[in-house]
PQR file of N, CA, C, O and H, with PARSE charges and radii, in Angstrom:
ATOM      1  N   UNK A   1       0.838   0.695 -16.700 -0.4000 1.5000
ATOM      2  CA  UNK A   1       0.052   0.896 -15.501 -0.0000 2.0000
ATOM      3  C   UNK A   1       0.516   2.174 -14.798  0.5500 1.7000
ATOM      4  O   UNK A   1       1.655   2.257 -14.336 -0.5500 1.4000
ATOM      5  N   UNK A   2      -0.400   3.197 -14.718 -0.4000 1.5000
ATOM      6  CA  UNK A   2      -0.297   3.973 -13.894 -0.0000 2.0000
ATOM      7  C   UNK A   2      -0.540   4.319 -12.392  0.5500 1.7000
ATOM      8  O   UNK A   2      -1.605   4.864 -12.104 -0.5500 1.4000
ATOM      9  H   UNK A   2      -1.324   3.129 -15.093  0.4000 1.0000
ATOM     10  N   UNK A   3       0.388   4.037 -11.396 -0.4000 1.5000
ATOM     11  CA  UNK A   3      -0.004   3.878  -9.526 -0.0000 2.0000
ATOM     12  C   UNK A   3      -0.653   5.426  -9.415  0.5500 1.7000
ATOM     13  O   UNK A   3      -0.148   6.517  -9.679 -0.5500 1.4000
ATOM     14  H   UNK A   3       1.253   3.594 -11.631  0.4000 1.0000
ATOM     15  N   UNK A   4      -1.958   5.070  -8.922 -0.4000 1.5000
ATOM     16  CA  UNK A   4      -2.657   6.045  -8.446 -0.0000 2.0000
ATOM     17  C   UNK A   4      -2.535   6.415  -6.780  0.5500 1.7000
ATOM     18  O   UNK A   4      -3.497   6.713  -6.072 -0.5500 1.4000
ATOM     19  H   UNK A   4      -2.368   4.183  -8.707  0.4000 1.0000
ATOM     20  N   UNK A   5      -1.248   6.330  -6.373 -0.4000 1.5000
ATOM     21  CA  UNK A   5      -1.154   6.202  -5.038 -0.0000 2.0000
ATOM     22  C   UNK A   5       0.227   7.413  -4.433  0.5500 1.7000
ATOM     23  O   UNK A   5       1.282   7.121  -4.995 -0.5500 1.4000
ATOM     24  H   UNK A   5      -0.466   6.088  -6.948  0.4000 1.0000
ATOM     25  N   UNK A   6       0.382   8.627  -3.458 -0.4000 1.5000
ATOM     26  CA  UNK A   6       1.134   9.581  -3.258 -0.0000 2.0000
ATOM     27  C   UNK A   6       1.307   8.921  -1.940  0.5500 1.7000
ATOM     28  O   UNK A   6       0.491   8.217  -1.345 -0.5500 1.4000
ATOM     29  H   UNK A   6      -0.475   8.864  -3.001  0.4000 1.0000
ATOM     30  N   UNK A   7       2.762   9.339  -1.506 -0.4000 1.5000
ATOM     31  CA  UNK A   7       3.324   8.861   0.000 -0.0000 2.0000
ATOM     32  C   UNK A   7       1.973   9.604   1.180  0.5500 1.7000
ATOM     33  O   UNK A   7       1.342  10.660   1.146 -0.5500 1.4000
ATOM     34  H   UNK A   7       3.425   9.911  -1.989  0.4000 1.0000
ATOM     35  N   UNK A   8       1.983   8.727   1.890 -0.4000 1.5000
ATOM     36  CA  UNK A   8       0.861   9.230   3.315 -0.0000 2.0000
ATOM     37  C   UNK A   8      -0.298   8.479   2.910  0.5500 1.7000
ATOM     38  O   UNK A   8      -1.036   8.353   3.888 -0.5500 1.4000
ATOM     39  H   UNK A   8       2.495   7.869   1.917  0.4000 1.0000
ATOM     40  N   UNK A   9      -0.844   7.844   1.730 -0.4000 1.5000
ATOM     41  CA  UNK A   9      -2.160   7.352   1.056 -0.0000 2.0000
ATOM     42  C   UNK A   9      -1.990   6.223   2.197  0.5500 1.7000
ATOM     43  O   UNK A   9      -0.933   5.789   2.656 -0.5500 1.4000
ATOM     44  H   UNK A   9      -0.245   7.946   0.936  0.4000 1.0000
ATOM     45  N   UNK A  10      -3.846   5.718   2.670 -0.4000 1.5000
ATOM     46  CA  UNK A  10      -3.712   4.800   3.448 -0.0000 2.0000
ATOM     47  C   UNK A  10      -4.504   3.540   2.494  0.5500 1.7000
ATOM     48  O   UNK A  10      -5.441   3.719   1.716 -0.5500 1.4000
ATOM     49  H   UNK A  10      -4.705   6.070   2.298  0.4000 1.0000
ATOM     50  N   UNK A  11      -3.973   2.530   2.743 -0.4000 1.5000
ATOM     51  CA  UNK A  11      -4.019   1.366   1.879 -0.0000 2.0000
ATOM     52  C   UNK A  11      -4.313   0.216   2.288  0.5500 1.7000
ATOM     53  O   UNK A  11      -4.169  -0.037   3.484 -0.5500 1.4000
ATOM     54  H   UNK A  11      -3.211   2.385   3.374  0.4000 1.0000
ATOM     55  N   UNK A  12      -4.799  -0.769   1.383 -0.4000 1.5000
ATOM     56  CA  UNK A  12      -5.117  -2.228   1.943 -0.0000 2.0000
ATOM     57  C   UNK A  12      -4.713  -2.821   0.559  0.5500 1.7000
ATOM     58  O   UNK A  12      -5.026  -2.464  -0.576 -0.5500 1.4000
ATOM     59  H   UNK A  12      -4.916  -0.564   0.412  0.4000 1.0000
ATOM     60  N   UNK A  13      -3.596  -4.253   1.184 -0.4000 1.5000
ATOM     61  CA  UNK A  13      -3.472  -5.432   0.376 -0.0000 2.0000
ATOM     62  C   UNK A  13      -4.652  -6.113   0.112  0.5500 1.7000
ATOM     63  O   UNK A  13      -5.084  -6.874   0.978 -0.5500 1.4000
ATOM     64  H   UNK A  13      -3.342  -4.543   2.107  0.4000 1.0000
ATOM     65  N   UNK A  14      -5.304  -5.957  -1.034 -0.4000 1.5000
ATOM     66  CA  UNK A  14      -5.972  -6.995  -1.105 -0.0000 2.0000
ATOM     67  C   UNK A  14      -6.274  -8.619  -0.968  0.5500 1.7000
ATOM     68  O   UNK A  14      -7.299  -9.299  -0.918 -0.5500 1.4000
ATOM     69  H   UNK A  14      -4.953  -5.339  -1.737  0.4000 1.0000
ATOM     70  N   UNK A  15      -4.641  -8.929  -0.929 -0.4000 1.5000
ATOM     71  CA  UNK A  15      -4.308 -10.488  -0.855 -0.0000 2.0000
ATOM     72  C   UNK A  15      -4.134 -10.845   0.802  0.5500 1.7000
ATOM     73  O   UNK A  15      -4.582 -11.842   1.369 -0.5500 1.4000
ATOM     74  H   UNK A  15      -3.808  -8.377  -0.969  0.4000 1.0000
ATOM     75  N   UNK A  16      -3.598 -10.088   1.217 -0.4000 1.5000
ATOM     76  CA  UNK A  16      -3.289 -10.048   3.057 -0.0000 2.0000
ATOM     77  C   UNK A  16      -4.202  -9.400   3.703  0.5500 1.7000
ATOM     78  O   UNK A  16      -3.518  -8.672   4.423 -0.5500 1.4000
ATOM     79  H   UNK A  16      -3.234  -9.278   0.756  0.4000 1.0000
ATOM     80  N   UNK A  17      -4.961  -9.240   3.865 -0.4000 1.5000
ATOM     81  CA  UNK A  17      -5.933  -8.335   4.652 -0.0000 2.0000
ATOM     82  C   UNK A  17      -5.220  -8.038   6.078  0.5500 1.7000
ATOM     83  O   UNK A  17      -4.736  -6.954   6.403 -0.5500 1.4000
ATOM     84  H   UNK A  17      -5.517  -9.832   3.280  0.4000 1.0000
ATOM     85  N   UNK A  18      -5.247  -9.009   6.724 -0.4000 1.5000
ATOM     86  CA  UNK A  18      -4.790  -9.463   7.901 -0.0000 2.0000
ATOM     87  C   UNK A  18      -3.394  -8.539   8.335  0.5500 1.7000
ATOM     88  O   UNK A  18      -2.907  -8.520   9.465 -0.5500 1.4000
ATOM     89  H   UNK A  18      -5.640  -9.890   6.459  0.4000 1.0000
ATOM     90  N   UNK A  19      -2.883  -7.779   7.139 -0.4000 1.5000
ATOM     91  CA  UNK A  19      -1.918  -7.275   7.342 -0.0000 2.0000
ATOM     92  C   UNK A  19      -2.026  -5.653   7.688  0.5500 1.7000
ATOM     93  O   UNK A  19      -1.230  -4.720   7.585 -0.5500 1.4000
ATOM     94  H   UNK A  19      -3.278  -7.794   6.220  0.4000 1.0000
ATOM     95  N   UNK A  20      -3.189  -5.754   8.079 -0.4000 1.5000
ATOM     96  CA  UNK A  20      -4.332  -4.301   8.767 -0.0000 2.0000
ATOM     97  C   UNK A  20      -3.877  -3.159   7.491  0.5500 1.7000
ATOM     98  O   UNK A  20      -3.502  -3.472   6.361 -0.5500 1.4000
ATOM     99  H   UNK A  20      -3.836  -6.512   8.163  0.4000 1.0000
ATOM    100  N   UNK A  21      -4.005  -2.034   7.937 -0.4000 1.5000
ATOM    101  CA  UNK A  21      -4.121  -0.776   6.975 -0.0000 2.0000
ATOM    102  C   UNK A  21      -2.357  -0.260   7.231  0.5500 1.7000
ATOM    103  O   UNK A  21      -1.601  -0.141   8.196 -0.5500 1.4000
ATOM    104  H   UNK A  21      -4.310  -1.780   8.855  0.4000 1.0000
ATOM    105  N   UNK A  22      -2.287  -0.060   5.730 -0.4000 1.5000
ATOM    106  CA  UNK A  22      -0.815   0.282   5.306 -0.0000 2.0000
ATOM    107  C   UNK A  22      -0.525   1.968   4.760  0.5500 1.7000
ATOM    108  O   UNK A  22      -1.273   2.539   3.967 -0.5500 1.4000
ATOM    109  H   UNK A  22      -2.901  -0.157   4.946  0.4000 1.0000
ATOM    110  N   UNK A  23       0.691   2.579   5.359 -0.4000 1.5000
ATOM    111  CA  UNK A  23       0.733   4.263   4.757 -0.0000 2.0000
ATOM    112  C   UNK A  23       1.508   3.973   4.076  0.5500 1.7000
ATOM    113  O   UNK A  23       2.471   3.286   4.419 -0.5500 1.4000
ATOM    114  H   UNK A  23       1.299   2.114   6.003  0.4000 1.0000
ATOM    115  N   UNK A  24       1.274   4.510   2.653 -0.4000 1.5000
ATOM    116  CA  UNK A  24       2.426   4.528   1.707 -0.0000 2.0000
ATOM    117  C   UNK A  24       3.454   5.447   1.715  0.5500 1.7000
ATOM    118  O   UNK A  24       3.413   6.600   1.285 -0.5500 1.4000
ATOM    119  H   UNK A  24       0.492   5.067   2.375  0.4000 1.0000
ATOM    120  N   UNK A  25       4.419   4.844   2.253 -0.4000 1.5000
ATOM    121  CA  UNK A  25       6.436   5.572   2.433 -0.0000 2.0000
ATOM    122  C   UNK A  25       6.494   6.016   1.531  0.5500 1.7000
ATOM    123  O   UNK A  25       6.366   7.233   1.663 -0.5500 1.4000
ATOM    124  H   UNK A  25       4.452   3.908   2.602  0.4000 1.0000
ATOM    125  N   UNK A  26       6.751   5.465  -0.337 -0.4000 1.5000
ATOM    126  CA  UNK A  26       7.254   5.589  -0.812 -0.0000 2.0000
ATOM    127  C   UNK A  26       6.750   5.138  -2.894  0.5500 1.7000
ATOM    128  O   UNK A  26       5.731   4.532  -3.224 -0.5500 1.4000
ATOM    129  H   UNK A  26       6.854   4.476  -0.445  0.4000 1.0000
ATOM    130  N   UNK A  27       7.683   5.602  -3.737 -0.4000 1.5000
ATOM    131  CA  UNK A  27       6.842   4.673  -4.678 -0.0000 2.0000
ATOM    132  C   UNK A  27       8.232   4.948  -5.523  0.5500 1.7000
ATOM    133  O   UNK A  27       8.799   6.024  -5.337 -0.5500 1.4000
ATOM    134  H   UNK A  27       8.511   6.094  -3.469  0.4000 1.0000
ATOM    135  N   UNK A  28       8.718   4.118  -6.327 -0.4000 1.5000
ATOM    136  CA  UNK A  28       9.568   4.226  -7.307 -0.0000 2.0000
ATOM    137  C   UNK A  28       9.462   2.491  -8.643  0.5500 1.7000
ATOM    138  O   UNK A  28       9.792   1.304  -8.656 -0.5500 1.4000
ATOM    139  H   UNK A  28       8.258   3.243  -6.477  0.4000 1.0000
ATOM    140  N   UNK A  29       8.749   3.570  -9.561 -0.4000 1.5000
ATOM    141  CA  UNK A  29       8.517   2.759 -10.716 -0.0000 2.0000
ATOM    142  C   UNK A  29       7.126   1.440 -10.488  0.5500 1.7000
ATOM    143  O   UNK A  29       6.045   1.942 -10.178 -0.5500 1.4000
ATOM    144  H   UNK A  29       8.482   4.534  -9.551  0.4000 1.0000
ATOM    145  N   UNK A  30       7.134   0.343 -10.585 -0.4000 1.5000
ATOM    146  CA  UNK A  30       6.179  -0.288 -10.238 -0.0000 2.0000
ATOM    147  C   UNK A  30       6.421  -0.853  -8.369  0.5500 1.7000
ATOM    148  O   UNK A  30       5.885  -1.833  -7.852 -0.5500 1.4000
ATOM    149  H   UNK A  30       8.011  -0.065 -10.837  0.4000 1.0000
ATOM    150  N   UNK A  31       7.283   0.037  -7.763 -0.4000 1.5000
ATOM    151  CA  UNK A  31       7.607  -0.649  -6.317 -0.0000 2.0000
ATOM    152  C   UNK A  31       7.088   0.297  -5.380  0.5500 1.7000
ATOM    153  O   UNK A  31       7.501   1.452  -5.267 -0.5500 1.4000
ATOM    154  H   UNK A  31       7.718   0.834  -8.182  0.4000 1.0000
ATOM    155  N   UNK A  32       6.104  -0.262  -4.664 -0.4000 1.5000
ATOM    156  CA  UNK A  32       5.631   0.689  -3.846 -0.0000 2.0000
ATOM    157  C   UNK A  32       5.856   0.401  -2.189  0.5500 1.7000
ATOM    158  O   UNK A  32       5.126  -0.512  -1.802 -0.5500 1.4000
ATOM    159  H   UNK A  32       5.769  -1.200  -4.756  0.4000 1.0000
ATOM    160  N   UNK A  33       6.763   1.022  -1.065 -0.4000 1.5000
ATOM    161  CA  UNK A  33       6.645   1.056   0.016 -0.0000 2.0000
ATOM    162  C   UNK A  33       5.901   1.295   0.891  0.5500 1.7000
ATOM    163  O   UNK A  33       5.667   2.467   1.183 -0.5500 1.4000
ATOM    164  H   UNK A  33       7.355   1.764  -1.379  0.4000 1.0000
ATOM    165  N   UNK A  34       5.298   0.220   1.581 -0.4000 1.5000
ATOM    166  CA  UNK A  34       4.061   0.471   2.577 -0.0000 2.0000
ATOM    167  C   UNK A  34       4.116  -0.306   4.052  0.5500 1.7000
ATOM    168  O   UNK A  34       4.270  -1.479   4.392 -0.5500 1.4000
ATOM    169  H   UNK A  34       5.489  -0.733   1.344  0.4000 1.0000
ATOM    170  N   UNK A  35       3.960   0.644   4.576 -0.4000 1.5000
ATOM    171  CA  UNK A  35       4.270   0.258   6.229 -0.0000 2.0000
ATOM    172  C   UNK A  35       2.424  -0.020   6.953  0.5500 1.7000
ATOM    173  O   UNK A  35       1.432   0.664   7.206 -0.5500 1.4000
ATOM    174  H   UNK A  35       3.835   1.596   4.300  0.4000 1.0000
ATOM    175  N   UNK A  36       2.930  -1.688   7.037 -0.4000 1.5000
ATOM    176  CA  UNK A  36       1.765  -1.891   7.563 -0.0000 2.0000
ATOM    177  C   UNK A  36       1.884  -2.157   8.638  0.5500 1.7000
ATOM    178  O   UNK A  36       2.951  -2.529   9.125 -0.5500 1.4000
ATOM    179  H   UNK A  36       3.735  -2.243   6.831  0.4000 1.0000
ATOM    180  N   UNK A  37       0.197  -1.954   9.626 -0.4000 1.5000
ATOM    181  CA  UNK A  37       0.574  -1.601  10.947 -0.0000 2.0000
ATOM    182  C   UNK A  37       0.237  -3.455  11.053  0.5500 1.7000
ATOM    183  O   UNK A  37      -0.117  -3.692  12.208 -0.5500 1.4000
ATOM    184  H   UNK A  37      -0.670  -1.652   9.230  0.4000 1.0000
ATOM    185  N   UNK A  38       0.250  -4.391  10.430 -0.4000 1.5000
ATOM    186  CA  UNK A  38       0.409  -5.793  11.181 -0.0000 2.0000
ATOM    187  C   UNK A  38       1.675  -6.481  11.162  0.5500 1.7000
ATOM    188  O   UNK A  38       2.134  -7.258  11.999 -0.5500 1.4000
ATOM    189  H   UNK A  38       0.538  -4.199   9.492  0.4000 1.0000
ATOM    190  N   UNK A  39       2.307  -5.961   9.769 -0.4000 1.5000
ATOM    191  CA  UNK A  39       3.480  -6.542   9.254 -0.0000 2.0000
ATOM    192  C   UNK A  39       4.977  -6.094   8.984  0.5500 1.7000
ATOM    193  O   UNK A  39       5.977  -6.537   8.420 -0.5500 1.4000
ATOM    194  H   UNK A  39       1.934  -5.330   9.089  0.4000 1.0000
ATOM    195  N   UNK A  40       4.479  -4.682   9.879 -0.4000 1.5000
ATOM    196  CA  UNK A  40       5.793  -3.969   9.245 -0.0000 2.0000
ATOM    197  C   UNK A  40       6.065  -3.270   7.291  0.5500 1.7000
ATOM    198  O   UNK A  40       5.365  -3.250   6.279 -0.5500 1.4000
ATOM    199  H   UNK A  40       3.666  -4.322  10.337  0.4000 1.0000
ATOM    200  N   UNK A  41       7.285  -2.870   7.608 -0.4000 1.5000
ATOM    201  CA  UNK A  41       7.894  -2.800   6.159 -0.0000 2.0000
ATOM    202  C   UNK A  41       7.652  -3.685   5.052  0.5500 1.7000
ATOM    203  O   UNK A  41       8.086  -4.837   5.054 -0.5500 1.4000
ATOM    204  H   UNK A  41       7.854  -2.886   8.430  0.4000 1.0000
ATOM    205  N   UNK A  42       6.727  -3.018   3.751 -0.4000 1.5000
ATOM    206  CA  UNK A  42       6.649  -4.363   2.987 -0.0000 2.0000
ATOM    207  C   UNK A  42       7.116  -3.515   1.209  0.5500 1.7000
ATOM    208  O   UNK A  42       7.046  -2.289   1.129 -0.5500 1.4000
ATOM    209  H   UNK A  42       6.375  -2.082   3.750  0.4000 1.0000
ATOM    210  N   UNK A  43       7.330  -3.928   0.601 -0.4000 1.5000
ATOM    211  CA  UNK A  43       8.257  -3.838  -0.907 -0.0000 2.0000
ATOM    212  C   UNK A  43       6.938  -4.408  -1.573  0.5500 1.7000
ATOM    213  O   UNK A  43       6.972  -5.637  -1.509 -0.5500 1.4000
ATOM    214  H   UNK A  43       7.386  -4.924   0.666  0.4000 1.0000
ATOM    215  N   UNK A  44       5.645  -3.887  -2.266 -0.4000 1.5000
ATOM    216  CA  UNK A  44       5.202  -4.210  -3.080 -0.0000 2.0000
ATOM    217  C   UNK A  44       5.620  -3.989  -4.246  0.5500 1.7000
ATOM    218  O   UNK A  44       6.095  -2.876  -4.466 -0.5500 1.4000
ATOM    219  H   UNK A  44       5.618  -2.889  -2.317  0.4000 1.0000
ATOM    220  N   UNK A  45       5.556  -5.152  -5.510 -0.4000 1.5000
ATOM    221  CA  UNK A  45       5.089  -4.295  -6.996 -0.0000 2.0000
ATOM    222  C   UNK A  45       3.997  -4.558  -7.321  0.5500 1.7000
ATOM    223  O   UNK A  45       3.342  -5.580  -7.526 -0.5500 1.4000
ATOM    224  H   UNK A  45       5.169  -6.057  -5.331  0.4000 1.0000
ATOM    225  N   UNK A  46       3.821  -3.277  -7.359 -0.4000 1.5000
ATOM    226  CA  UNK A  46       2.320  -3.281  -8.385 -0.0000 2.0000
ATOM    227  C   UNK A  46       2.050  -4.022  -9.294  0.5500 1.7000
ATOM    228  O   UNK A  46       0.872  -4.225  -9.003 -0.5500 1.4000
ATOM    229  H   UNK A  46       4.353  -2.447  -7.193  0.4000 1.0000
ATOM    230  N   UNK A  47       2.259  -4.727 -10.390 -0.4000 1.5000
ATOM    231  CA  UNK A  47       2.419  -4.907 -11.070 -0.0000 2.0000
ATOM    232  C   UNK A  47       1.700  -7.251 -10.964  0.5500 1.7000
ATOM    233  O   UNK A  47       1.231  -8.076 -11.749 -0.5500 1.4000
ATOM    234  H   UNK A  47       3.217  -4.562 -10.627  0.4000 1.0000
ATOM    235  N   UNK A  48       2.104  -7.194  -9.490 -0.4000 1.5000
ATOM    236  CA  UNK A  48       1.646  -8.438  -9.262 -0.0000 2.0000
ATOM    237  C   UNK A  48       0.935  -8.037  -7.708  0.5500 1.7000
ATOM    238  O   UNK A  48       0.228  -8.744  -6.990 -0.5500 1.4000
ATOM    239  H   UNK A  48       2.485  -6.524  -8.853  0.4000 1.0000
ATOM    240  N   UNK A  49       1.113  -7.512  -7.630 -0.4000 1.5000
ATOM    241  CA  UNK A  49       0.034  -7.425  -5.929 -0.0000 2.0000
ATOM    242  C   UNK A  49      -1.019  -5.687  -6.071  0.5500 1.7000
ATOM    243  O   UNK A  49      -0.621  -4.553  -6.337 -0.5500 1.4000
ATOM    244  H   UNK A  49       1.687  -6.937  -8.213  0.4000 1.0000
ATOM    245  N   UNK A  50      -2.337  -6.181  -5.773 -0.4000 1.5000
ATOM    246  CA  UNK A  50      -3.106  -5.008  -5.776 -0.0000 2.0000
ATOM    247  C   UNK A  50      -3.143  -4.337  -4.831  0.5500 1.7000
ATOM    248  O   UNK A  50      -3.708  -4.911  -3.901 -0.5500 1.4000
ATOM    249  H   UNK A  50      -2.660  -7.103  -5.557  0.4000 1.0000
ATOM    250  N   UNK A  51      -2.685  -3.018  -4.525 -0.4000 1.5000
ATOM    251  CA  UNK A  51      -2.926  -2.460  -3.105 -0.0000 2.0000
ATOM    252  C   UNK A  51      -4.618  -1.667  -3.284  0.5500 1.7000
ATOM    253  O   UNK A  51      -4.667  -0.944  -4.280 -0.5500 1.4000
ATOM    254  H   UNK A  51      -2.226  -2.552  -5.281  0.4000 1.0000
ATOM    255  N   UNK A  52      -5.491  -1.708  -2.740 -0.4000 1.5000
ATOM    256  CA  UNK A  52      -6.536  -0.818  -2.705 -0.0000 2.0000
ATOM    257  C   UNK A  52      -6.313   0.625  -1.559  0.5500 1.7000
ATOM    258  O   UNK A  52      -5.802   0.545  -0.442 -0.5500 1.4000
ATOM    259  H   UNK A  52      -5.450  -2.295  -1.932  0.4000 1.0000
ATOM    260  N   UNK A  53      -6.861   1.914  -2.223 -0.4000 1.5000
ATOM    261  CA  UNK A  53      -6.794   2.701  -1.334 -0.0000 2.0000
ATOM    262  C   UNK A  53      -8.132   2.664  -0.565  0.5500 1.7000
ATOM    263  O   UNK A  53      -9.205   2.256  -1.010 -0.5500 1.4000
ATOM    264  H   UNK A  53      -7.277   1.978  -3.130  0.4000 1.0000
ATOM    265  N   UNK A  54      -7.840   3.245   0.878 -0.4000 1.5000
ATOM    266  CA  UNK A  54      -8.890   3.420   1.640 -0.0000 2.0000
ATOM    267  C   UNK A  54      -9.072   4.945   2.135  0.5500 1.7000
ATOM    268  O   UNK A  54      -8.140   5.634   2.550 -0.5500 1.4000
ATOM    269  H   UNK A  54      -6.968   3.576   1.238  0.4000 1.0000
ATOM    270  N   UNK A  55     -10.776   5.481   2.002 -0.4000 1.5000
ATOM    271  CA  UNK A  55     -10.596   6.699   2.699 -0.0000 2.0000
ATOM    272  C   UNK A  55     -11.122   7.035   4.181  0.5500 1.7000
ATOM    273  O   UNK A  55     -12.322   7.275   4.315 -0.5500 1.4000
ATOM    274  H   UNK A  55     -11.533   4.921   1.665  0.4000 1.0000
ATOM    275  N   UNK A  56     -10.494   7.055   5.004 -0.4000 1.5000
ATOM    276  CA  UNK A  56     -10.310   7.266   6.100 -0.0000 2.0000
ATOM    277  C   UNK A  56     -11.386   8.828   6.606  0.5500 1.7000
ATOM    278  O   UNK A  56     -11.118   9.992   6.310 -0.5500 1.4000
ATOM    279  H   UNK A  56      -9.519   6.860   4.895  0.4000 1.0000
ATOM    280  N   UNK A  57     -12.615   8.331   7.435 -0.4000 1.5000
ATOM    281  CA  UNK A  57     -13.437   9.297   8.046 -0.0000 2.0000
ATOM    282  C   UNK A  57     -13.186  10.441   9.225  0.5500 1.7000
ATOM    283  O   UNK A  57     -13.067   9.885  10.317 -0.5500 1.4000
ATOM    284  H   UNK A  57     -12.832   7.385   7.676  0.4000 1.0000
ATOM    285  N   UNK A  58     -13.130  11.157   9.264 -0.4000 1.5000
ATOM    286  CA  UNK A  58     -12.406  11.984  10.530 -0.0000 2.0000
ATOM    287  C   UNK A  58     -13.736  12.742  11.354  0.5500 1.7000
ATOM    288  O   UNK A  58     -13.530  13.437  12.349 -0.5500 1.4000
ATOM    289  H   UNK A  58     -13.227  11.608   8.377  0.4000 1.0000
TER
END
C-alpha cells in the first residue's frame, strides 16, 4: 500500500467522522499522524483505518 497523503493534507477518518477534519503532522511507514480538531493527537495505521483526503475551497 502506497499513503497518498504529505504533512499539511487535510483529512477525514472515515470510521470517526465525529472526530471533525484532521492535518496530517506526520507519516512514517504505514503510521500516519493526524491532529484532529475534535480529538486531538491520533497514531493512525493505514493499513487498518482509512483516512480520506479532503479538498478544502478557498
Amino acid at each position: 500500500m502506497i499513503l497518498d497523503f504529505e504533512p499539511g493534507d487535510k483529512v477525514l477518518n472515515t470510521n470517526n467522522k465525529d472526530w471533525g477534519i484532521g492535518q496530517v503532522q506526520s507519516i512514517i511507514k504505514d503510521k500516519v499522524t493526524v491532529n484532529f480538531e475534535n480529538a486531538g493527537k491520533k497514531v493512525i495505521n493505514a493499513k487498518n483505518i482509512e483516512l480520506k483526503r479532503i479538498n478544502e475551497t478557498k
